[in-house]
N, C-alpha and C positions, 0 to 999 in steps of 0.2 A: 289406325283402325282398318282391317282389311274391308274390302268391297261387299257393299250389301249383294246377297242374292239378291236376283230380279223372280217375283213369281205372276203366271199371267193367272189370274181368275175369270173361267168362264160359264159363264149362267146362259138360262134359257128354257122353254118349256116342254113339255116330255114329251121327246122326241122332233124336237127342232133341230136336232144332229149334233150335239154334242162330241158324243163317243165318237162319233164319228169324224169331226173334226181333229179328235185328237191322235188317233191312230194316224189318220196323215199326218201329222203329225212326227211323230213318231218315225216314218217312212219316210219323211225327207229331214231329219233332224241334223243331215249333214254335221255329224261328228260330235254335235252337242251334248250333256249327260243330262237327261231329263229326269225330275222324278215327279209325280204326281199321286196328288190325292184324290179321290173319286168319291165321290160323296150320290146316293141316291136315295128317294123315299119310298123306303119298302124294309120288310121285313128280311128280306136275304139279298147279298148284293149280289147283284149279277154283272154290273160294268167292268169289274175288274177281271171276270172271267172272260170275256167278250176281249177284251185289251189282249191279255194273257196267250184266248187263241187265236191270235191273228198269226201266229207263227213268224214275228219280226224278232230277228237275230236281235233288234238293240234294247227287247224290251223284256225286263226280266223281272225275277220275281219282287227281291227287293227295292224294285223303282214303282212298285205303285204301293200306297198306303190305301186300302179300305176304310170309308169309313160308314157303316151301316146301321147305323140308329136313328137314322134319319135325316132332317133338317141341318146343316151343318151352321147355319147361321143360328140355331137355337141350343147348338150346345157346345159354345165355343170355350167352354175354361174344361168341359167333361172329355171332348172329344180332338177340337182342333189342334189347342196347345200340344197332348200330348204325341200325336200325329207329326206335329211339326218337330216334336222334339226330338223323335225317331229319322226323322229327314236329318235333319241337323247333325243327331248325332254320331252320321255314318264316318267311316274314316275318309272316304271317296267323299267330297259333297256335289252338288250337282251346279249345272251351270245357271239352271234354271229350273222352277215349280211350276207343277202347271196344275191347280185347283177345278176340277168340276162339281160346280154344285147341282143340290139334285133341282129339279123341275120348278120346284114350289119355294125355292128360298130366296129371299132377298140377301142381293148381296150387300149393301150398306154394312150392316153389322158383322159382315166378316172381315171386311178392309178395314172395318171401325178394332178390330184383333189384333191387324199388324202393328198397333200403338201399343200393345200389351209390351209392356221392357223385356219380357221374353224375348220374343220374335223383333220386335221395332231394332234393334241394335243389328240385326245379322240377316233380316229378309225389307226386299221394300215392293212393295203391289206396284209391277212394272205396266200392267195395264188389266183393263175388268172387259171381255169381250162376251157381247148379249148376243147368241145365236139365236134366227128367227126363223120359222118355218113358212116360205113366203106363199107355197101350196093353200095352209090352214089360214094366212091373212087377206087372201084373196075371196075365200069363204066366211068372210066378217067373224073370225074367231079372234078373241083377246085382241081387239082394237077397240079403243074410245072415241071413237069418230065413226058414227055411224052414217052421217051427214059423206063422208068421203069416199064410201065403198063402192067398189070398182062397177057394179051392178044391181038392179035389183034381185037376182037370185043368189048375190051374196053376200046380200043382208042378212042378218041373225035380230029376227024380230023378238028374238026370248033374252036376247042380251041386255045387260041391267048394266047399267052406266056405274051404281056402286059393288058391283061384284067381287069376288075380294079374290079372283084370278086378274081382272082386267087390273086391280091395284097390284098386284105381284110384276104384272107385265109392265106398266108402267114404272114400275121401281128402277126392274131391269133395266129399260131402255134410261133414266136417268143416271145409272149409275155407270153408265158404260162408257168407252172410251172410242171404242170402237162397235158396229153393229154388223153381224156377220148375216144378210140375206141368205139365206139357202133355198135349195130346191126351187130355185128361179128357173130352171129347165122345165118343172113343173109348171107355170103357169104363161100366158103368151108375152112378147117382149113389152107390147103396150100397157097389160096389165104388171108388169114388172117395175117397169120407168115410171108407173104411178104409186106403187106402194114405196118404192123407192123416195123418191118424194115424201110420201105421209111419214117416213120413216127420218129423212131430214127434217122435217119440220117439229118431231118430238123427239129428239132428243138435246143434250146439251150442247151449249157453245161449246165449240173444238175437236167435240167428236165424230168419227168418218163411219159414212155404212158404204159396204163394198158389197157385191154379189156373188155368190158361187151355186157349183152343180156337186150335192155328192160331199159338201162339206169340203172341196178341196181347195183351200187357201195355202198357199205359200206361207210356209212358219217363217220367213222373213218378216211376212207383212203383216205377222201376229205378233210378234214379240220382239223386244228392243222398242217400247213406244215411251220407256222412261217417265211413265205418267207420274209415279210417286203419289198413289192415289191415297195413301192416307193420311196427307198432307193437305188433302184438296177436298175434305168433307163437305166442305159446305156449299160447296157447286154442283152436290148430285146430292138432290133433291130427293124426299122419299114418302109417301102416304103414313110414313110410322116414327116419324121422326119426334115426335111428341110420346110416343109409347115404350116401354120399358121392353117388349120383347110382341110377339105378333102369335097367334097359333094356326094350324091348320086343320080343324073342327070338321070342314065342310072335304076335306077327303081320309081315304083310308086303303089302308092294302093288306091283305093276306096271299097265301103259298096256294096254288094244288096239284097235286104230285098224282099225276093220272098211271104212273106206271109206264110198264114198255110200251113204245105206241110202232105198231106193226103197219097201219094206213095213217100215214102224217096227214093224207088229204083230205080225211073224214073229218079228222082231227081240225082241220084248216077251218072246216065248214061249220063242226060245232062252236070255234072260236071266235068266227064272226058272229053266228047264231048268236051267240055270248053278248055278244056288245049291242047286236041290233038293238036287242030284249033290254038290257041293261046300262046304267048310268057309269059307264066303264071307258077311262080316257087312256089307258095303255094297258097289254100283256104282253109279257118277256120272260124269256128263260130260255132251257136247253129240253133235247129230246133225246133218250134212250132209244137210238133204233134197233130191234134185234138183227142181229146179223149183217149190223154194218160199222165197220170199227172207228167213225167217226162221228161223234156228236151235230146234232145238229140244233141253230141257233130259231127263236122264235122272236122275231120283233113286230108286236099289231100297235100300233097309232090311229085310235078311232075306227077306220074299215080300211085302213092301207095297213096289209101285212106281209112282212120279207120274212123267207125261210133260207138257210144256207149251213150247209157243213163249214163245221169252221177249223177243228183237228180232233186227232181220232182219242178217242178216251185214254189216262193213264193205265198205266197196269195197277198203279196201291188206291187209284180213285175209285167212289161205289160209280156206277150205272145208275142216274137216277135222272127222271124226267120229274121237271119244276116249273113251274109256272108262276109267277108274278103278276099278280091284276092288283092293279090301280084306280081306282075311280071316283065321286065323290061317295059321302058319310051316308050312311041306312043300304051300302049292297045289301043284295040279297045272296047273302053265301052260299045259303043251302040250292037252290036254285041255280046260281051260277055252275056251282061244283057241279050237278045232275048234268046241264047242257053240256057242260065240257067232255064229262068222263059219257056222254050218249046213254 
């Protein structure tokens, strides 16, 4: 029997740096042939364009699988199988998968897949790596340990011990192998070497957290961890292990397609405006500039947002400026849309 692929699975929450990890990824792949599936929750996917325009020679169109319908851990016989069956059935195969799930998904139930006779014969979950935003856990977001937090200003006194993001977060960190700290540049080294800590103490026996800036780990020290994680179910623990399937009720996302935007900056201001007002936990997409032959990327996480050209539009592509907002269930669309478009 020839060699199982290895594939890494890596979860996290939106905008803990995922994508971003993996474009590093990608850039020091040192000769590897990657292929990856991108998985986010929203109605259009935008990771894979973000991957796409990094403008890295090794990363092409058929090495990533989209998969845009959401949750991948909720539609794994509609969506993952046949994703993986397109990976599979290329003539080249790759040395290695690499799985991002979107923000909200547990990963259990997707390692709980590689047992599917499909896949279990020809893929084996080489490891499940949980990226953290150590910025957002230093301001007591998605941590169950209120008792621990580094100060009193960052505390989250509206945080509900049964919140069914802090249960997603815990999955995460249960099911992982490894825990990827990020944006530790972001916060001071004391408070760093303290979450670092809270971050040892909840997770599983065996599992390592390391720290980076920028999402930039070493794909040595991401993959090749041999976990053979869907062998090892019952040592990553889950809030849902007793439940046939989980949903996500309490969020939702829709598009807004503002048009060419001639001042990105106004634009900036309406977009925060956006989130101050509103119960809105990310917006992402691209921007139509007029008269500038490169697209440009929009990433907001709460009130931290990056703008950057990323490559210049095709010629057979439309010019279209899109927007992605994400946030919990009851937005206010009509409202949202006014702030944005001014």
């Amino acid at each position: 029997m020839a060699e199982k692929i290895p594939a890494t699975v890596i979860t996290g929450f939106l905008g803990a740096g995922k994508t971003s990890l993996i474009r590093h990824m990608i850039e020091q792949n040192r000769g590897k042939r990657l292929a990856f599936l991108i998985n986010e929750f929203g109605d259009l996917g935008i990771d894979r364009d973000v991957l796409l325009g990094c403008g890295i020679e090794d990363c092409g169109e058929d090495d990533i699988v989209e998969l845009a319908n959401g949750c991948i851990c909720c539609t794994v016989a509609d969506d993952f199988l046949p994703a993986m069956e397109k990976i599979l059935g290329r003539e080249t195969l790759p040395d290695h998968i690499i799985i991002e799930t979107s923000g909200l998904a547990l990963p259990k139930p997707l390692v709980k897949a590689f047992n599917w006779p499909e896949v279990r014969s020809r893929v084996t979950v080489d490891g499940v790596i949980a990226v953290v935003d150590s910025a957002a856990m230093a301001e007591g977001v998605f941590t169950a340990d209120p008792a621990a937090l580094l100060a009193a200003r960052m505390a989250d006194p509206a945080l509900d011990h049964d919140d069914p993001l802090e249960e997603v977060f815990q999955d995460q960190l249960a099911c992982a192998d490894m825990v990827v700290m990020n944006k530790t540049d972001l916060v001071s080294k004391a408070a760093a070497t303290v979450l670092r800590h809270q971050m040892a103490a909840r997770i599983r026996p065996g599992a390592q957290v390391i720290s980076a800036a920028n999402a930039r780990v070493d794909p040595a020290v991401l993959l090749g961890l041999g976990a053979g994680a869907e062998d090892d179910l019952d040592t990553r623990h889950s809030h849902h292990d007793d439940e046939s399937d989980h949903d996500h009720d309490d969020f939702e996302s829709f598009i807004i397609t503002p048009g060419p935007i001639a001042d990105a900056d106004a634009l900036e201001k309406r977009l925060r405006q956006a989130v101050a007002q509103h119960n809105i936990l990310r917006m992402k997409g691209f921007l139509d500039r007029p008269g500038i032959a490169r697209r440009e990327v929009v990433q907001m996480v709460g009130p931290r947002l990056d703008r950057y050209f990323d490559r210049e539009w095709r010629p057979d592509e439309e010019r279209r400026s899109h927007i992605v907002v994400i946030g919990f269930a009851g937005l206010d669309k009509k409202a949202i849309w006014e702030t944005v478009l001014g």
